[in-house]
N, C-alpha and C positions, 0 to 999 in steps of 0.2 A: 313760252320762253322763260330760262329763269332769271330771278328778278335779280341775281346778282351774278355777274362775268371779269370779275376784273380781270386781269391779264396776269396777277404776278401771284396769285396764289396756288397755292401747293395743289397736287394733281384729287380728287377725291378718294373717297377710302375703296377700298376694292378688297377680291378675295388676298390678294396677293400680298397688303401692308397690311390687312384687318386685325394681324398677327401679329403684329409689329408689339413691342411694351407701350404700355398702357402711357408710362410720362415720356416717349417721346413722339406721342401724335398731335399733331397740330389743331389747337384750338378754332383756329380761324377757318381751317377746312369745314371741319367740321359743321361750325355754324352756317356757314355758306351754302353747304349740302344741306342742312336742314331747311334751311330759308327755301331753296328749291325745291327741293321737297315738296314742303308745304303748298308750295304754287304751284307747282305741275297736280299734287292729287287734286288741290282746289278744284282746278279745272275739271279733273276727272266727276268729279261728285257732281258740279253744274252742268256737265253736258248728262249725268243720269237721270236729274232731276227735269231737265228740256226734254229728253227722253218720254218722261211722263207726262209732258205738256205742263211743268208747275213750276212756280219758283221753291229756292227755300224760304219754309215759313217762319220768318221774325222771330225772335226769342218772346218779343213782347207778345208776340201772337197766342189765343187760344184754339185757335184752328188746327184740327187734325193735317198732319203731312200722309203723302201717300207712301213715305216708307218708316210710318210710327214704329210699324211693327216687324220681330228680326226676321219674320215666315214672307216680308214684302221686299227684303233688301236683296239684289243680286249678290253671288258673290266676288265680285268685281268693285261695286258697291262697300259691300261689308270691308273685304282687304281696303282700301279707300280712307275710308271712318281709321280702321284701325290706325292706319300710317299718318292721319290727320294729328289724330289723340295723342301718339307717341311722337310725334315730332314736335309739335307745338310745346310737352311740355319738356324732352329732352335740350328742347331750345331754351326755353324759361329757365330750367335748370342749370345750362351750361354759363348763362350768360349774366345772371342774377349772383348773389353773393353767398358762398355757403351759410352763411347762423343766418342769412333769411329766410335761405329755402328751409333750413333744420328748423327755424324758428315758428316758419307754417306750418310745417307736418308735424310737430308736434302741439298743436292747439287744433286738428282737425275732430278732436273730439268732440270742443265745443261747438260745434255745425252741425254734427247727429244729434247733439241734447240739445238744440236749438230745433229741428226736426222732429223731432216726439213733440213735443210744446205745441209745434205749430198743427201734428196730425192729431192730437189727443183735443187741441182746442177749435178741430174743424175751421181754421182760418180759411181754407181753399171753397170748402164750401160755402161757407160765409160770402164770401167773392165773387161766389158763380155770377153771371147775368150782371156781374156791374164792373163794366170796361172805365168806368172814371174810377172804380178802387173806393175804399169805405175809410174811417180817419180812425187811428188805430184806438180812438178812444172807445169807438162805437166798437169793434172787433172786441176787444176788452171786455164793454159791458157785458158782449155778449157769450163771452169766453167766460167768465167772472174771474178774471187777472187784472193785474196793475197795467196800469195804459202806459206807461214809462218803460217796465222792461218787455211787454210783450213787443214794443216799437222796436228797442234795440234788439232783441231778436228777427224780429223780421229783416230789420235795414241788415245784421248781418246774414240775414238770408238772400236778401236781394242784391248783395254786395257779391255774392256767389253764384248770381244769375236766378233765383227760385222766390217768384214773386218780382214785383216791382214798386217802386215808390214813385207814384207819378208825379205828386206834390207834396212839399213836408211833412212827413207823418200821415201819409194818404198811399193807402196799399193795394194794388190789383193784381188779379191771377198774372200767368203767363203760362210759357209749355211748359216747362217743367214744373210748376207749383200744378198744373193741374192733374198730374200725379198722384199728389195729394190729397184729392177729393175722396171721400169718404165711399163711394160707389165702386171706385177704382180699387183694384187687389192690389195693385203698387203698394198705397196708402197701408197697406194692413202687414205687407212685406214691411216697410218702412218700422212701424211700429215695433214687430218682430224683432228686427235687429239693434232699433235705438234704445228698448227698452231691454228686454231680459239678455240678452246678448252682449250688448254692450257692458251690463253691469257682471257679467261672467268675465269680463275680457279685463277687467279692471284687479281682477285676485290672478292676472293668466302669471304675472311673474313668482309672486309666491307660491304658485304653485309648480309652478318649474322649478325653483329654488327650492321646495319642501323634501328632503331625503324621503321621505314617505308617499310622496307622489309624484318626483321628478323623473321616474324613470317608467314609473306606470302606463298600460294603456289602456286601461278600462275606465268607463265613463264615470263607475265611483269617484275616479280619483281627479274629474274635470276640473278645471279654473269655473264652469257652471256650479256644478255641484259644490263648491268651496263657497261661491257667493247667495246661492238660496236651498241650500241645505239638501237638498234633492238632485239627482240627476235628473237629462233632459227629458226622458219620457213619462218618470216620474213626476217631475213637475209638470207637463201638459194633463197628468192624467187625473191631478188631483182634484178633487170636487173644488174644492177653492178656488183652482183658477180654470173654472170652465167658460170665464169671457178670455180671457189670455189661449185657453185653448181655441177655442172659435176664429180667434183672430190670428190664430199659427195655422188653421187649415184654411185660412183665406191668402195666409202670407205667402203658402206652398204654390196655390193657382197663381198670386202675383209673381212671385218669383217662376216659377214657368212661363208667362207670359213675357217677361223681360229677357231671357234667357233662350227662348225661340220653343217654347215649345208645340206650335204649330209646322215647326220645319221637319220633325219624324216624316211628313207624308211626300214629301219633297225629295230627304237626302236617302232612299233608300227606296229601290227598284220593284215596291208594291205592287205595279203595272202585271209584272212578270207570275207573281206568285195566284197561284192556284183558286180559286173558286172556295172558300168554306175553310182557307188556310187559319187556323187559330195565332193569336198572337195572348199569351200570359204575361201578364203586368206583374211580378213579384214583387211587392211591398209598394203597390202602385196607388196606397192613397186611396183619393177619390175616384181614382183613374181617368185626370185630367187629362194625364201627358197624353193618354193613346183617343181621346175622344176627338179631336182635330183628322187622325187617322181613318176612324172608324166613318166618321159624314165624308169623305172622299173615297173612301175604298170598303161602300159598305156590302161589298162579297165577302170581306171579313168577318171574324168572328173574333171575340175579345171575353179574357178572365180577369179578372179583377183579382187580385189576392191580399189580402191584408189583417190586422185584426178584427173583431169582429164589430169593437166599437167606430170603427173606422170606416168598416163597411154602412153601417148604416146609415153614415154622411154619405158616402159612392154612391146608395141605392136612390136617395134623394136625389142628388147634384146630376144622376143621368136620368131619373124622371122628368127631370126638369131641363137639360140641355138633351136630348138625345132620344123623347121618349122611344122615338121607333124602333130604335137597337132594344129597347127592353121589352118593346110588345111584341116584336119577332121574336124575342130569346136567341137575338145574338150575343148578348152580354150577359157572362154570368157574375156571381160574384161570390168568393168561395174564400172562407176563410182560412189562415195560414199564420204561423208560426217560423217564419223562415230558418229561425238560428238551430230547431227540431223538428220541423218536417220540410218533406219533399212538395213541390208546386203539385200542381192537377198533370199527370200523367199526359205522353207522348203528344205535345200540343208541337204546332209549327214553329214555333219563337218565343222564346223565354227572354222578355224584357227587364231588363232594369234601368231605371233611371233617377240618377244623385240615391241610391240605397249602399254605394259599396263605401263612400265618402264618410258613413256615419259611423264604421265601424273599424276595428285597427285589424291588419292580416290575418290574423288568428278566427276570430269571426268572418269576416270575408270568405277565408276557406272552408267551413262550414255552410257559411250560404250557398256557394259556387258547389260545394258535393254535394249537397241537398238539388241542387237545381239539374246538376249531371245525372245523377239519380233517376229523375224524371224522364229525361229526354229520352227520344227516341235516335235511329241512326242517323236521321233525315233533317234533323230538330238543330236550330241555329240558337246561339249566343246573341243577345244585342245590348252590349253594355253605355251607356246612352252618360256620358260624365265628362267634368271638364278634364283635360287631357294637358297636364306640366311641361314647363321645357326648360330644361334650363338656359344660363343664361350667360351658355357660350354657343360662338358658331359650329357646328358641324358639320364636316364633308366629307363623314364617311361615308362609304358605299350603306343606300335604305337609308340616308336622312330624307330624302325627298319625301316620306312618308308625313313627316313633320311642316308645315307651312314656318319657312323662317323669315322674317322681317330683309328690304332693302338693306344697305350700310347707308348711312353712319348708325341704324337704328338698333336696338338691342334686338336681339334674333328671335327673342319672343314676345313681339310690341312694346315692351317696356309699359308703360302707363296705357297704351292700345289696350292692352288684356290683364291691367292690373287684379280686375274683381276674381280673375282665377284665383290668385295667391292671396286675395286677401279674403276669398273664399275658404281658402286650406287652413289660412290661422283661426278663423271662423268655425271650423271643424273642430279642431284642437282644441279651441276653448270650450262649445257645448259640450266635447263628448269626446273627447281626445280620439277624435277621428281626421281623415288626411284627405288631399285631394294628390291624384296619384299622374307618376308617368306613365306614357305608351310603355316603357318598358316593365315598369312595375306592373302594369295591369298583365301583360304578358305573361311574366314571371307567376303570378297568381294562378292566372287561368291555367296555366301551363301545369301546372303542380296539383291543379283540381281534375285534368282529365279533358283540357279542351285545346286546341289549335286554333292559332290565330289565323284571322284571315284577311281581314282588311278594317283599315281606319278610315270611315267616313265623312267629309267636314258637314260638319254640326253647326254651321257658326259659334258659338261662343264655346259650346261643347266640342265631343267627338263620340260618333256613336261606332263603338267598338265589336267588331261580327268575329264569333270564334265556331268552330264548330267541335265535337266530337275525338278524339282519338280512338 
């Protein structure tokens, strides 16, 4: 039921006023709908969890939930989550006072650099096995930091729900600190973005404001490259920071793991295809993302494509999750130069995934003809990225292609899907690269030699199938 019915408020938002000008919609509706909202998804999330035979597990909790991971969430589930996150905080937003909302969002930086602190000083590991929490003087000793500010950094950690303070100045894990743990590829994602990232994002205005590189889109001319002197490939590559690189090829599996990258084997009808069908991973890394793929559907066959330094992380990381793919010689692994050469010849599926996000159109289309190049007649597209929307409603004829949010909520979750967009600024700062629409991806492939064919839901992503002209 929802939690609120008065009798004299305004009818709710629908297609039909959604259109209406912005200052003459009704505040009170509004909130009302959200408040309901919030209650009816509520429900939906505890009858999936009862579903499971489980409760939800406590914040305080370090126990695993059975839907930790995005390859375990229905999508029933997942839309759920999303409408929870954007409502809750379209609600907080609406009802709260603007210079308080503006006055948090701009102090969220100090949470990230409170986050590096706490993953660089291993406090989660610290923590493991002790449910009464350690007293931040001992944490300290052990950290070799001052016991006074590492305190106020944690309490504002736990003030944000990430750790807990059980007793004054007494610290213990929870779910989301144990993230954190040092064993975890989260932890090393985390790292990734609080440290060199963030110190990119810090020159992003001057460098938009620079005539010399506000109009540019090559990675030279980054908000990165302005803050450590090098572009981003260049700075992973450097012997100098070959612990900084170590911990960006752990960041990539963490960030795939947060991101769903176990769901390839789910959203797309592998059941169907052929016996010995190839799938090529082009600038595939380690070739994490297809390895989840590969132990469920091992009638396949997998390339691996990357530089060569890169490969010889791959050749490990599937010696060691996968040997069997590599003592069969399913899995090859073949080096490539994407932006001047063609992938390995007439394979069944040309993968990418988060490759076209790192680079501006002009690149892109060089990849996309190099990858065309390759293919065979028979030979599919699968562009595996997060997928934009803006952030008005749409009813034209082929929006339904598009998943849009209930009303009152913004039609592309608002705060539900915020990490896409703060994904894309994410891009633009390392490497003045973008995260794209359904339409733009189109537009591209379109103009490289390929036909669209269908948008897959990805969870967080969309995994993008084009074929051939």
């Amino acid at each position: 039921m929802p939690i609120f019915a008065p009798s004299n408020i305004p009818p709710p938002l629908n297609s039909k006023n959604s259109d209406m000008p912005v200052a003459s919609r009704n505040g009170n509706t509004e909130v009302i709908a959200l408040a309901n909202l919030i209650s009816s998804t509520a429900q939906e999330i505890l009858s999936e969890y009862s579903k499971a035979g489980q409760d939800i597990p406590s914040l305080d909790s370090t126990d695993s939930g059975p839907f930790d991971a995005p390859e375990k969430i229905s999508v029933g589930l997942a839309k759920a989550i999303r409408t929870i996150e954007a409502a809750c905080a379209q609600l907080a937003f609406t009802v709260a006072s603007p210079g308080h909302v503006m006055a948090n969002k701009v102090l969220e930086h100090e949470e990230t650099a409170c986050m590096l602190v706490a993953v660089n000083a291993k406090v989660a590991d610290h923590l493991l096995d002790k449910p009464e929490g350690l007293h931040v003087a001992e944490l300290a000793e052990k950290a070799n930091l001052d016991a006074d500010k590492l305190g106020r950094i944690l309490r504002l950690l736990a003030t944000k729900h990430c750790f807990r303070e059980v007793k004054p100045n007494v610290f213990a894990n929870n779910r989301l600190s144990m993230q954190m743990v040092s064993t975890n590829t989260v932890s090393s994602y985390i790292g990734h973005i609080a440290d060199e990232s963030v110190k990119g994002g810090s020159y992003l205005n001057e460098t938009l404001t620079d005539p010399k590189t506000a109009f540019s889109t090559s990675a030279e001319d980054s908000a990165f490259r302005r803050a450590h002197g090098a572009s981003l490939f260049e700075f992973y590559n450097s012997p100098a920071n070959s612990n900084i690189n170590d911990r960006f090829a752990q960041a990539l599996v963490g960030w795939g793991n947060v991101t769903g990258r176990a769901m390839l084997p789910r959203i797309y009808a592998w059941e169907n295809v052929s016996e010995n069908a190839t799938l090529c991973d082009v600038g595939g890394n380690k070739g994490h993302m297809v390895l989840d793929l590969m132990k469920k559907y091992p009638k396949l066959k997998a390339v691996i494509q990357d530089l060569p330094t890169v490969l010889k992380q791959a050749k490990e990381y599937w010696a060691k999750e996968n040997p069997q793919a590599v003592e069969k010689q399913r899995v090859e692994f073949v080096p490539i130069d994407f932006l001047k050469e063609s992938p390995v010849p007439n394979c069944d599926f040309y993968y990418l995934r988060h490759i076209l996000h790192d680079w501006p159109t002009s690149d892109c289309q060089k990849i996309l003809t190099n990858v065309r190049k390759a293919m065979g007649p028979n030979s599919r597209l699968l562009i595996h990225e997060f997928v934009l929307q803006h952030i008005v409603r749409d009813t034209s004829e082929g929006a339904e292609t598009i998943n849009q949010a209930p009303e009152p909520l913004l039609p592309n979750y608002g705060m539900g899907r915020v990490r896409l967009y703060k994904q894309d600024i994410n891009m633009m700062l390392l490497c003045n690269g973008k995260e794209r629409t359904l339409q733009e991806f189109i537009e591209i492939a379109e103009q490289t030699g390929f036909k669209f064919e269908k948008l897959w839901d990805s969870g967080e992503a969309g995994l993008i199938e084009f074929t051939i002209t």
